[in-house]
ChimeraX commands (.cxc) that place a marker at each C-alpha (Angstrom):
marker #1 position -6.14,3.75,14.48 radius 0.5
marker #1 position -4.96,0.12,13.60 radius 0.5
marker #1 position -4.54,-2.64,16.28 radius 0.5
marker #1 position -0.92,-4.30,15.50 radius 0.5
marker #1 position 0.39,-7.63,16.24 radius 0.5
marker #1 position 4.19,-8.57,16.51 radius 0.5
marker #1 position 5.17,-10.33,13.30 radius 0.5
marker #1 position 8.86,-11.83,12.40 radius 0.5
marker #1 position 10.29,-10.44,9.80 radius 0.5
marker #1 position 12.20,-13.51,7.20 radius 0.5
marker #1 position 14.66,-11.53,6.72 radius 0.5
marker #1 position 15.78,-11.37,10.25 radius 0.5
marker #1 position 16.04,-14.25,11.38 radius 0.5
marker #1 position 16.33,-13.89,15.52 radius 0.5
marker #1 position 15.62,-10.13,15.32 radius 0.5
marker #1 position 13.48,-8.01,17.37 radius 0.5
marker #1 position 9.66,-8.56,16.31 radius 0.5
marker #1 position 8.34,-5.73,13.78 radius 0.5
marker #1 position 4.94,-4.44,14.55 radius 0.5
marker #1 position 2.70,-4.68,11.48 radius 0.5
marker #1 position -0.72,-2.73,11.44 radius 0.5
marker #1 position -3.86,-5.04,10.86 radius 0.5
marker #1 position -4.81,-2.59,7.88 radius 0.5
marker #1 position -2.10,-1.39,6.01 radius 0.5
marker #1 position -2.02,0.81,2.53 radius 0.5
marker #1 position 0.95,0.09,-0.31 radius 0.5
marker #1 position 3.51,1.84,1.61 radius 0.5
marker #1 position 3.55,0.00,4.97 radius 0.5
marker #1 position 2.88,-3.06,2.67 radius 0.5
marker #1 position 6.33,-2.15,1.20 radius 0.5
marker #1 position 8.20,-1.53,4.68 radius 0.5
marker #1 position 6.58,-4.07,6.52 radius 0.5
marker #1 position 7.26,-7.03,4.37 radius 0.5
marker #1 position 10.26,-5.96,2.06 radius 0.5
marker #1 position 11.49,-9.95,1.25 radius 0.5
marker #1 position 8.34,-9.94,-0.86 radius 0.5
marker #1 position 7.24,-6.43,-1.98 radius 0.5
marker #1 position 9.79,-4.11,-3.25 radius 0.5
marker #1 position 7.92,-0.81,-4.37 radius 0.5
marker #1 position 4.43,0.62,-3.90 radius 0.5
marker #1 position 4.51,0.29,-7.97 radius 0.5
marker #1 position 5.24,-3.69,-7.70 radius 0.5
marker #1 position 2.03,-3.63,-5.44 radius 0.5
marker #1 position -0.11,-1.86,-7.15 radius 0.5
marker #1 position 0.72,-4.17,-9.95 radius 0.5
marker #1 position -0.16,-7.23,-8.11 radius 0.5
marker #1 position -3.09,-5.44,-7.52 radius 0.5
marker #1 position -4.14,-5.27,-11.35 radius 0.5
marker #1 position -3.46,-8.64,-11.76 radius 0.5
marker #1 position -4.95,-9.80,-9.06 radius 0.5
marker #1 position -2.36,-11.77,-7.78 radius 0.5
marker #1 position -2.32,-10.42,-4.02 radius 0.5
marker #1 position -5.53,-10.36,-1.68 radius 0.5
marker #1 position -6.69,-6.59,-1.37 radius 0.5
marker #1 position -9.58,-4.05,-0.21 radius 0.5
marker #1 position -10.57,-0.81,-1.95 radius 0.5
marker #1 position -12.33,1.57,1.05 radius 0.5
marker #1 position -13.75,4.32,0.03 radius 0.5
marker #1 position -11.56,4.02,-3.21 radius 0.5
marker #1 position -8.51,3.49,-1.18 radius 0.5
marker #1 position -6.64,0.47,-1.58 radius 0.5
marker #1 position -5.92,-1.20,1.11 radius 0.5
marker #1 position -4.51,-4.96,2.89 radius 0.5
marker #1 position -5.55,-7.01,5.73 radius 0.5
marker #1 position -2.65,-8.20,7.90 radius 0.5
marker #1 position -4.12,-11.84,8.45 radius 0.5
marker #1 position -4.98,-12.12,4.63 radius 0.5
marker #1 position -0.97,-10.89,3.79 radius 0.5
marker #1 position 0.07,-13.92,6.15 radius 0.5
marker #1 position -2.52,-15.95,4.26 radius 0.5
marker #1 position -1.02,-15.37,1.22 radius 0.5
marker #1 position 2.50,-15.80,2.35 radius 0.5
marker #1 position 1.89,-19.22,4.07 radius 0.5
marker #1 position -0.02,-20.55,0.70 radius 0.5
marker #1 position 2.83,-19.04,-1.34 radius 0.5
marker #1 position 4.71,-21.59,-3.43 radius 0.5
marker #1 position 8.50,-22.12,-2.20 radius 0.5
marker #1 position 10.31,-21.45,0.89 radius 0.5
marker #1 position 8.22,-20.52,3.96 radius 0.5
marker #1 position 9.30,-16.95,5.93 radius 0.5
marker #1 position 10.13,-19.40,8.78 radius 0.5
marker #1 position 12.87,-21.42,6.40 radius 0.5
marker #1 position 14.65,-18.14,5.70 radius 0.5
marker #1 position 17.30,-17.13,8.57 radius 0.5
marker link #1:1,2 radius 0.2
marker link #1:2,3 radius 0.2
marker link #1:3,4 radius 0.2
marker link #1:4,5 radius 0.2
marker link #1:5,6 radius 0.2
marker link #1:6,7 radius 0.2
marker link #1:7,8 radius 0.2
marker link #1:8,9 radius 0.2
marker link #1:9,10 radius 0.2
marker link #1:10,11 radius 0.2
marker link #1:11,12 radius 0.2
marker link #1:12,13 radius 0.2
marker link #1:13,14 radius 0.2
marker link #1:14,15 radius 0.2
marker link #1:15,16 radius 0.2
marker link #1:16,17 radius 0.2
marker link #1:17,18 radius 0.2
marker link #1:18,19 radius 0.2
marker link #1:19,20 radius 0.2
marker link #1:20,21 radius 0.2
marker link #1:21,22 radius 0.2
marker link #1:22,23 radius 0.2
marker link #1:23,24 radius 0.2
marker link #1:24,25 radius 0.2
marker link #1:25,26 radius 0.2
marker link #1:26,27 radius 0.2
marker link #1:27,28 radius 0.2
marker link #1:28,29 radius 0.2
marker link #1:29,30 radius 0.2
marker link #1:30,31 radius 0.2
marker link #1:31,32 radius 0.2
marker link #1:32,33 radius 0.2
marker link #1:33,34 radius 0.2
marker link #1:34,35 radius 0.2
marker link #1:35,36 radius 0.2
marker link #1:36,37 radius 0.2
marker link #1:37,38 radius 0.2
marker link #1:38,39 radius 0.2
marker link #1:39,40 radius 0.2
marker link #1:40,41 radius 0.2
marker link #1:41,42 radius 0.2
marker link #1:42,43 radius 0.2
marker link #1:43,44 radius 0.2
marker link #1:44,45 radius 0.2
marker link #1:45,46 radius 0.2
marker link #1:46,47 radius 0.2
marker link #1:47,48 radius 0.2
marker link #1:48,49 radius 0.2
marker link #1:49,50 radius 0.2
marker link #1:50,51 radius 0.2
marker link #1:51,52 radius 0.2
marker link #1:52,53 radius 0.2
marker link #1:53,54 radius 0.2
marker link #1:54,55 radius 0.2
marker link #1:55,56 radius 0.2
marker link #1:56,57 radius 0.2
marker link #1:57,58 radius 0.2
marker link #1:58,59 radius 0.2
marker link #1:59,60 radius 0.2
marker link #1:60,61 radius 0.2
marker link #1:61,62 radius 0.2
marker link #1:62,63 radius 0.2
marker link #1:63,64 radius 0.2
marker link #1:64,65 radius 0.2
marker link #1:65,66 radius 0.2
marker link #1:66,67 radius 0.2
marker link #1:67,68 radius 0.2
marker link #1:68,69 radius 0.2
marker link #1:69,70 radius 0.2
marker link #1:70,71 radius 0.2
marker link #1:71,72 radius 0.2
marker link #1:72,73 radius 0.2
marker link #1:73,74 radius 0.2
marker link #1:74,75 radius 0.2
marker link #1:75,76 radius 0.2
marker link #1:76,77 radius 0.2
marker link #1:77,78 radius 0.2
marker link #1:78,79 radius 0.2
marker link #1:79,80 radius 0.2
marker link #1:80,81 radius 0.2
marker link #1:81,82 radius 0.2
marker link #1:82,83 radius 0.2
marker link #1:83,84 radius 0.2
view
């Protein structure tokens, strides 16, 4: 089983802290970090394009928690912490 951490969502603002798994597949992708992914299919496009960091294990696709934030923080525009 995954270790979580407590992560802000940006859409929240002053909300409760969500818990988001340290390896996660397309789905709790999706749920756990709606503001920027908003389908399993708009993933798994990144994915082809290689425009999101990503593992395949064992042939099944899956992202890193820290290397999600990463990618986030290094993200052009307006940080998760500027939206309230």
């Amino acid at each position: 089983m995954a270790k979580s951490s407590e992560v802000r969502p940006a859409s929240t603002g002053a909300g409760d802290p969500v818990k988001m798994p340290d390896i996660m597949v397309p789905s709790q992708l999706v749920a756990s970090c709606p503001e920027f992914f908003v389908s399993e299919r708009a993933v798994r496009m990144r994915v082809a394009r290689r425009q999101i960091p990503f593992r395949k294990v064992k042939g099944r696709l899956v992202f890193l928690r820290r290397e999600i934030e990463r990618w986030i923080e290094t993200a052009p525009g307006l940080r998760p912490d500027d939206i309230e």
